[in-house]
C-alpha positions in Angstrom: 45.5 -70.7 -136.1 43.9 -67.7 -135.5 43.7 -64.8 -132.2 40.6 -66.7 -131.2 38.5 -63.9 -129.5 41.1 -61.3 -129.7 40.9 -58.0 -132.1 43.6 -59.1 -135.3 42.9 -55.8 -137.5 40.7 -52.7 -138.1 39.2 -51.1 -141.6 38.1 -47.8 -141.8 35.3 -47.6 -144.4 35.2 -43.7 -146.2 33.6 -41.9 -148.8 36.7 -39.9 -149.5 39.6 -42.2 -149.4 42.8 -40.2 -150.6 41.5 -37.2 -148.0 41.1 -39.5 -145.1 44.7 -41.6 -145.5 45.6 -37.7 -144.9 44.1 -36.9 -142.0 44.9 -39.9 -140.3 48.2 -39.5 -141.4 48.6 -35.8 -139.9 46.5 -36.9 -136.8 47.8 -40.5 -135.9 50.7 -41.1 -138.2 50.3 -44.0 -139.9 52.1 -44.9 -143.1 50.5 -46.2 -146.0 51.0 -49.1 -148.9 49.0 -50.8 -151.1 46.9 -53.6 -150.1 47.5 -55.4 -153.3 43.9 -56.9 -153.5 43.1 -57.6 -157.0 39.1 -56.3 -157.1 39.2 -53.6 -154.7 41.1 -50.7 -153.9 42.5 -51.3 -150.4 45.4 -49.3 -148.5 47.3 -50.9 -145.5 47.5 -48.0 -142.7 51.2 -49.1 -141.0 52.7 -48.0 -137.5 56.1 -47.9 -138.4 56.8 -51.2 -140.3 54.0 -52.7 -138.6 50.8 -52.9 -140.6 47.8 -52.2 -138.1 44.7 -51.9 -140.7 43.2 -50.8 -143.8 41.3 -48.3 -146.2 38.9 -48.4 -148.5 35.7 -46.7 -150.1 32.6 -47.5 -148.9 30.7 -49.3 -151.6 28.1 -47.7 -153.7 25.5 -49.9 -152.9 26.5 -49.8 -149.1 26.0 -45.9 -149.0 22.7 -46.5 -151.1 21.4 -48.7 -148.2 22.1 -46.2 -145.4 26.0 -47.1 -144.7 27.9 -44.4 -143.0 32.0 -44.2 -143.0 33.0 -46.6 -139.9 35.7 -47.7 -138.3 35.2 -51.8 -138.2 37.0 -54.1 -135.9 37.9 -57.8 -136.9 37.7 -60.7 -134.5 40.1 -63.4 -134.8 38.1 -67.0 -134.8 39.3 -70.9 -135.9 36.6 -71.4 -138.7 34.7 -68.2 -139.3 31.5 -70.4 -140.6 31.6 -71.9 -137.7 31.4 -68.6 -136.1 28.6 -67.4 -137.7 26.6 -70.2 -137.1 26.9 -69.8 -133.3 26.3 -65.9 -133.9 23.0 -66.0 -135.6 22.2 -69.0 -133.1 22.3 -66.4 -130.3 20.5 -63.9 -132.2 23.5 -62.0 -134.3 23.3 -60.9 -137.8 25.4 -60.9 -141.6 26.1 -57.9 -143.4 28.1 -59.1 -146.0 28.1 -63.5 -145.9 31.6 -65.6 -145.4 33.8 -65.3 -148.3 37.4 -65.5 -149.0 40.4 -63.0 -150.0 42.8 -64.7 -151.7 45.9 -65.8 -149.7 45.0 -63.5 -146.8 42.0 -65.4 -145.2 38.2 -65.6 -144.9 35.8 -63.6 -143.4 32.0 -62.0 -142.5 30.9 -59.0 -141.6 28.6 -59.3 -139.2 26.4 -57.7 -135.9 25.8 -58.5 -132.7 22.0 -59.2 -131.6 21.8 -55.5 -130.4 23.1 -54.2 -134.1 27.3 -53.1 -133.5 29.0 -54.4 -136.7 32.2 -56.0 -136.2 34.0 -58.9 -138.6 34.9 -62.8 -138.0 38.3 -63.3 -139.7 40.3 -66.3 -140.2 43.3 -65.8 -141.8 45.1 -68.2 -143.8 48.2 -70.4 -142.9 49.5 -69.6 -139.4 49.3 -66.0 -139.2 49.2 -64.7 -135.8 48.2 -60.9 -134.4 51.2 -58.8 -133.4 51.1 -57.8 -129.7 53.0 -54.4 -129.3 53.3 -53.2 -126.0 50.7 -51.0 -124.1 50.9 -47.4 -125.6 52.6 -47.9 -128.9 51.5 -44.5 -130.7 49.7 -46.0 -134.2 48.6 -48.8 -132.4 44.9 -49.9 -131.3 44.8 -49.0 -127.2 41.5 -49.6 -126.2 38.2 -50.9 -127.1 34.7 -50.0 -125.8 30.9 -50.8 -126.9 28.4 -48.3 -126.4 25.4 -51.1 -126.4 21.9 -50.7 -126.2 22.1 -52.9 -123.0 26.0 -53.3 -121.4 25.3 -56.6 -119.3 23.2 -58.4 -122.2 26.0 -57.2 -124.8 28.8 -58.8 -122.1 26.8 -61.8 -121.9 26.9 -62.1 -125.8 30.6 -61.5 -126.4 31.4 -63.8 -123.8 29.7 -66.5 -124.8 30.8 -66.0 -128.0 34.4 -65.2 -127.8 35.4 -66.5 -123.9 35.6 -62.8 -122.9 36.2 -62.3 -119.2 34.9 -58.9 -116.9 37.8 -57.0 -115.7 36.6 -54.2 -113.0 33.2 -52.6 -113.2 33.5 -48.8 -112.4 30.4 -46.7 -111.7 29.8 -43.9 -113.3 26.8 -42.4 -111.8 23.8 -41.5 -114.1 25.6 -42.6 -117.0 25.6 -46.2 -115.3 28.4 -49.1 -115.4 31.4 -49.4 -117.6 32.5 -52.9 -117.5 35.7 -53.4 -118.5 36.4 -56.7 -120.3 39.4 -58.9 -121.2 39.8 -61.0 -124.5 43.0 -63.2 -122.5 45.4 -61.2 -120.0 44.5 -57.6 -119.2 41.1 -55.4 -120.2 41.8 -54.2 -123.7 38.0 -52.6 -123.2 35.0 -51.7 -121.5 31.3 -51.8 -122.8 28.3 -49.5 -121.6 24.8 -49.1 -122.4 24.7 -46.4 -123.9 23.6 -42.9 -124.0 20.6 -41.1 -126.0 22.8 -39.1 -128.6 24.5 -42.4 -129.4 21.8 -43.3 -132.4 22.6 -46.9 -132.4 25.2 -49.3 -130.8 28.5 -48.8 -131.7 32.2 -49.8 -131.3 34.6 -47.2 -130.8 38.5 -48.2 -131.1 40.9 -45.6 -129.7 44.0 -45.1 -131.4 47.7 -44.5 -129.2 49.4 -41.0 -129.4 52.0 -39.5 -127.9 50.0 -36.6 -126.8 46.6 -36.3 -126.5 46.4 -32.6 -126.7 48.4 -32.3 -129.6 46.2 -34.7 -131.3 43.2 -32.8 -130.6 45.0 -30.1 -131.9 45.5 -31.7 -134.9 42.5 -33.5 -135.5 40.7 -30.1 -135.4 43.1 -28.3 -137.9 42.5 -31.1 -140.2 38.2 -30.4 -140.3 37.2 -33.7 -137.6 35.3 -32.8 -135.2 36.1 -33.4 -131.2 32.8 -34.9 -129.8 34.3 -35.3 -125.8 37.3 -34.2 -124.5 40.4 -34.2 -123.4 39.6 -36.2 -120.2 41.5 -38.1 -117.9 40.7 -41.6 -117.5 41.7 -43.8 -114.5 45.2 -45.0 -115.0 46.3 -41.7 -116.1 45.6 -41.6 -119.8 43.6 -38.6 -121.4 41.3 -39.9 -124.4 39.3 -37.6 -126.6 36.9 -38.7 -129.2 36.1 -37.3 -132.3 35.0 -37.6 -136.0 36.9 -37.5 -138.8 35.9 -35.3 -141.8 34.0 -37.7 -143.4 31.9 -38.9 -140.4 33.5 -41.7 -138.8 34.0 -41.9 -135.7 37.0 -42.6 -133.7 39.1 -41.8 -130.7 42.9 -40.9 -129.5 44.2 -41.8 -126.0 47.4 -41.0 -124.8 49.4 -38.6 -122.3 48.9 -35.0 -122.1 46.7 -32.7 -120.4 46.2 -29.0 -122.1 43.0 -28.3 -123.5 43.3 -28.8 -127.2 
């Protein structure tokens, strides 16, 4: 029923909705409608006519405990109670335990054993991911985990999820970045992280059509550019960043200028 293993959605978690749909709007595009939950205030984020994630505020009692705005991936599985079983089995955590949303699915927010928060979703009927092709701008592009340990994180996500290693490139002191595949070709890569990464972390990078001109933009609209432009191999320049309200994120795309 579900993607098993594969990334289905993304949420961005703020403390400042209305000024974050408009940053993300100016920086990556993305259209907005609303999510038409009945006991939250949730906003589809849309590439196109394609929906791609959602908004909403971070709860109260979330930033009381520490919570910071996040970008949070969701992982597609068959029976999500199921999949936190085998999760805290191997050493995982629940932030927030199994529940439903009414005719959209179930899910968990959860971590892995090393502390990276991601969601188990299962949604309801037949409802399947939509694949759009490599470099759609508005669209998810890549993937990585910066992991207190890379090959114990791999092991994890593998066992969990069936996730294969694409090709490991060295990268010096900074160590390996192992890319990794969720059925087909790498979506991502993990590493272990480095010291001004606080705690582990997944970072999703978001398609534009020009990575300079986003950079541009994202500093016009008061983020913050934490690492480049680079080029990456395969030709793509990435930059990552924060947005105004803290959470991190990052653009890949063509384009070389310094922004």
């Amino acid at each position: 029923m579900a993607a098993q293993g594969k990334f289905v959605w993304y949420d961005l978690m703020t403390t400042e909705k209305t000024a974050a749909l408009a940053f993300y709007h100016a920086v990556i595009g993305w259209g907005t409608a609303s999510g038409g939950v009945a006991d939250r205030d949730y906003t589809i984020l849309s590439a196109g006519m394609t929906p791609v994630g959602g908004a909403m505020d971070l709860p109260q009692m979330a930033r009381d405990a520490g919570a910071r705005p996040s970008w949070i991936g969701y992982i597609g599985v068959d029976d999500v109670d199921a999949a936190v079983a085998r999760l805290e089995a191997a050493g995982g955590g629940v932030h927030r335990a199994a529940e439903d949303i009414p005719d959209v699915g179930r899910f968990a927010v959860v971590h892995d054993p090393q502390g990276a928060t991601f969601t188990l979703f299962t949604p309801s009927g037949r409802q399947q991911a939509l694949d759009a092709a490599a470099g759609t701008p508005g669209h998810v592009g890549w993937h990585e985990l910066h992991a207190a340990s890379g090959d114990d994180a791999f092991a994890f996500y593998a066992e969990q999820f069936g996730w294969t290693k694409g090709e490991p490139h060295a990268m010096g002191p900074m160590g390996i970045y192992q890319l990794f595949a969720t059925g087909g070709e790498a979506v991502g890569g993990m590493m272990t992280k480095m010291p001004n990464f606080p705690v582990p972390v997944w970072i999703f990078y978001f398609n534009v059509e020009d990575t300079a001109a986003a950079v541009i933009r994202i500093k016009d609209g008061g983020g913050q550019v934490l690492n480049g432009p680079i080029q990456v191999p395969g030709g793509s320049w990435i930059a990552q960043a924060l947005d105004p309200q803290g959470a991190m994120f990052a653009v890949v795309g063509p384009g070389n200028a310094e922004g």
